[in-house]
C-alpha positions in Angstrom: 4.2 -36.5 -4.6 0.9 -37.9 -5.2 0.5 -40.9 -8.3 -1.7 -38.4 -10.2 1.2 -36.3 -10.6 2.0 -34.7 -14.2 5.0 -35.9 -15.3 5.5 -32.2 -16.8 8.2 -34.2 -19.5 10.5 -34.5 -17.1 12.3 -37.7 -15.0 11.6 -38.3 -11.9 15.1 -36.9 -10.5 15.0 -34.0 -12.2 11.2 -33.1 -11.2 11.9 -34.4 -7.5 14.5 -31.4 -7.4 12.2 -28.5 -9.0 9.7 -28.8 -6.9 12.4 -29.0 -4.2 13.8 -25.8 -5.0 10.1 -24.2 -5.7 9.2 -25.5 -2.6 12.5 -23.7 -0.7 12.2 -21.0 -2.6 8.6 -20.1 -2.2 8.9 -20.7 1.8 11.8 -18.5 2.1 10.7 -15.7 -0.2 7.2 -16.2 0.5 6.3 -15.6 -3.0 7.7 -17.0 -6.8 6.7 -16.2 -10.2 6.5 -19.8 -12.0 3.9 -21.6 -14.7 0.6 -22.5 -13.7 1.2 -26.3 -14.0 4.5 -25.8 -11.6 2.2 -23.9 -9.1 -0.6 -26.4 -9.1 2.0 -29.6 -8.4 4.2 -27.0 -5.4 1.1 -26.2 -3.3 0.5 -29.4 -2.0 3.8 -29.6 -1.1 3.8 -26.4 0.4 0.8 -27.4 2.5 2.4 -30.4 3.5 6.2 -28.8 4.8 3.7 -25.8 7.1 1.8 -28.5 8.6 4.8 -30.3 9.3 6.0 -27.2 10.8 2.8 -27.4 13.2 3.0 -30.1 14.3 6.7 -29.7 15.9 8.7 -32.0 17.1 11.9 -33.7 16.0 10.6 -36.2 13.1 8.5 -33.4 11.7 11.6 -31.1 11.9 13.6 -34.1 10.2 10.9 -34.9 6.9 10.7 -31.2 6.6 15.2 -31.4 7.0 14.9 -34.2 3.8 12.8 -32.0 1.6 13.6 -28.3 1.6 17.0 -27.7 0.9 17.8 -24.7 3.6 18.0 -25.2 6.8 17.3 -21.8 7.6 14.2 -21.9 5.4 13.2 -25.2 7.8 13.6 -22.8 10.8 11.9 -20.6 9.4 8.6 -22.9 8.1 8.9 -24.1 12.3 9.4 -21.2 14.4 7.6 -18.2 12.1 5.5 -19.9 9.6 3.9 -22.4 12.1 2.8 -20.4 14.2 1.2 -17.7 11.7 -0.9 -20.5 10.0 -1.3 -22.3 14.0 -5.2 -21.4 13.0 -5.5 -22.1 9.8 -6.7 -25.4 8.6 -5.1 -25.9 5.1 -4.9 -23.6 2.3 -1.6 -21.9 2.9 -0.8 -20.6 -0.5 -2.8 -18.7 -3.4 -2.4 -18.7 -7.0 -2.6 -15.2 -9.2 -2.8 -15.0 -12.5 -0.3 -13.1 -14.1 -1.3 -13.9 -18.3 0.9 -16.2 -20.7 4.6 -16.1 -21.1 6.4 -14.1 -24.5 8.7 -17.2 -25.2 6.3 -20.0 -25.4 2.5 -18.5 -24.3 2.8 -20.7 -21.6 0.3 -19.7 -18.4 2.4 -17.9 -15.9 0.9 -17.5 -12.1 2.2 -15.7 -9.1 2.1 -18.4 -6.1 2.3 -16.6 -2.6 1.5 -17.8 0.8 -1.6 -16.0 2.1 -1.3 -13.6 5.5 
C-alpha cells in the first residue's frame, strides 16, 4: 500500500485485512459491489497480484501466496488470469458507478476486472 494511502478511519491491521479479502474476493469472483473509496485503494492492488501472476515463477507465486488469502484464488490469478491479461499492459480492473448507498449516502461502485 502506497504512503498516500487513505486511512479510511481505520488501523492499519484492520485495513491490511479489507483490502485482503477485497482483493481475494474480487480475483475469485471477478466482480464485488463495495464504496467508491474501497475500490479506488483495491485496484492497485489488484494490478499488482495479475502482474505478479505474469510474471511466474516461484517468488512471484510466493508475494502473491502472502497477500490473497486462497490458494485457489492464487492459482487461479497464475494459470487463468495471467494469461488472459499476458497482453495487457496495466489496467486490469474498471470501476462502475452504481449511485449512493440508503444507510449512509455513501458512493457505491461496481469494481470488475475487464475481458
Amino acid at each position: 500500500m502506497s504512503r498516500k494511502a487513505q486511512k479510511s478511519g481505520k488501523n492499519s491491521s484492520y485495513r491490511r485485512a479489507m483490502y485482503r479479502n477485497l482483493v481475494t474476493d474480487l480475483l475469485g469472483y471477478e466482480k464485488i459491489t463495495t464504496t467508491e473509496a474501497r475500490a479506488r485503494q483495491v485496484r492497485g492492488l489488484v494490478d499488482r497480484m495479475i502482474t505478479l501472476g505474469k510474471k511466474g515463477g516461484l517468488h512471484s507465486r510466493r508475494q502473491a501466496l502472502s497477500f490473497i488469502f486462497d490458494e485457489k484464488v492464487t492459482a487461479k490469478v497464475f494459470d487463468e488470469l495471467a494469461q488472459r491479461y499476458a497482453d495487457r499492459p496495466g489496467g486490469y480492473t474498471r470501476i462502475i458507478k452504481l449511485g449512493n448507498r440508503l444507510g449512509d449516502g455513501a458512493p457505491v461502485v461496481q469494481l470488475e476486472l475487464v475481458k
